[in-house]
N, C-alpha and C positions, 0 to 999 in steps of 0.2 A: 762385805760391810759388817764393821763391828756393832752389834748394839746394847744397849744396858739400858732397863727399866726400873724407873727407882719410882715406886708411887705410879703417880700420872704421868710422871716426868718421864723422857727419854732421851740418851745421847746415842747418836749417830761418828761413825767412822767413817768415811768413804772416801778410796784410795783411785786413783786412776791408774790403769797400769797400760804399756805396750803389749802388744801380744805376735806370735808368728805361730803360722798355719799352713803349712807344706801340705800337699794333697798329690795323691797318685793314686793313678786308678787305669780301669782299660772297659772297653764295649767290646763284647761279642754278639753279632749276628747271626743267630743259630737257621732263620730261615726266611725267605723274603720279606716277611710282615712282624719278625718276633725276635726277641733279643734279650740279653741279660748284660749289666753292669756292674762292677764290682770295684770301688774305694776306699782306699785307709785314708783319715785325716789327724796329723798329729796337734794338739792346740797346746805353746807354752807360752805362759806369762813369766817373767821372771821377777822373784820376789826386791823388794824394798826393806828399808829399815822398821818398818810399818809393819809388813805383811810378809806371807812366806809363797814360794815359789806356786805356782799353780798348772797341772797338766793332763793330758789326758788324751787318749787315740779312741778314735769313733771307724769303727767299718761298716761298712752298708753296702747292701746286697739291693738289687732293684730288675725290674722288669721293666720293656718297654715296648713298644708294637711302631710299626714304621707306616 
């Protein structure tokens, strides 16, 4: 969202975009009761006339108990 404040006044942008978010990941259970997770997620928007392309990969590491 673009914004400009002029004074008290302000204009607002606001663009909707589609987006896609592919995820792959795997569970290891290292012992009856205990275990480790581990995902990449990639997130692209793709730009418009408007706006420009938008993207970014998130990986996360996790624990978890059964």
């Amino acid at each position: 969202m673009q914004c400009t404040t002029i004074g008290s006044f302000e204009i607002q942008n606001t663009n909707w975009h589609f987006g896609f978010t592919p995820k792959v990941g795997i569970s290891v259970t290292l012992t009856e009761s205990f275990g480790v997770k581990l995902s990449a997620k990639y997130n692209y928007t793709p730009g418009t006339d408007d706006s420009i392309d938008y993207s970014f990969l998130s990986i996360n590491l996790g624990i978890f108990t059964l």
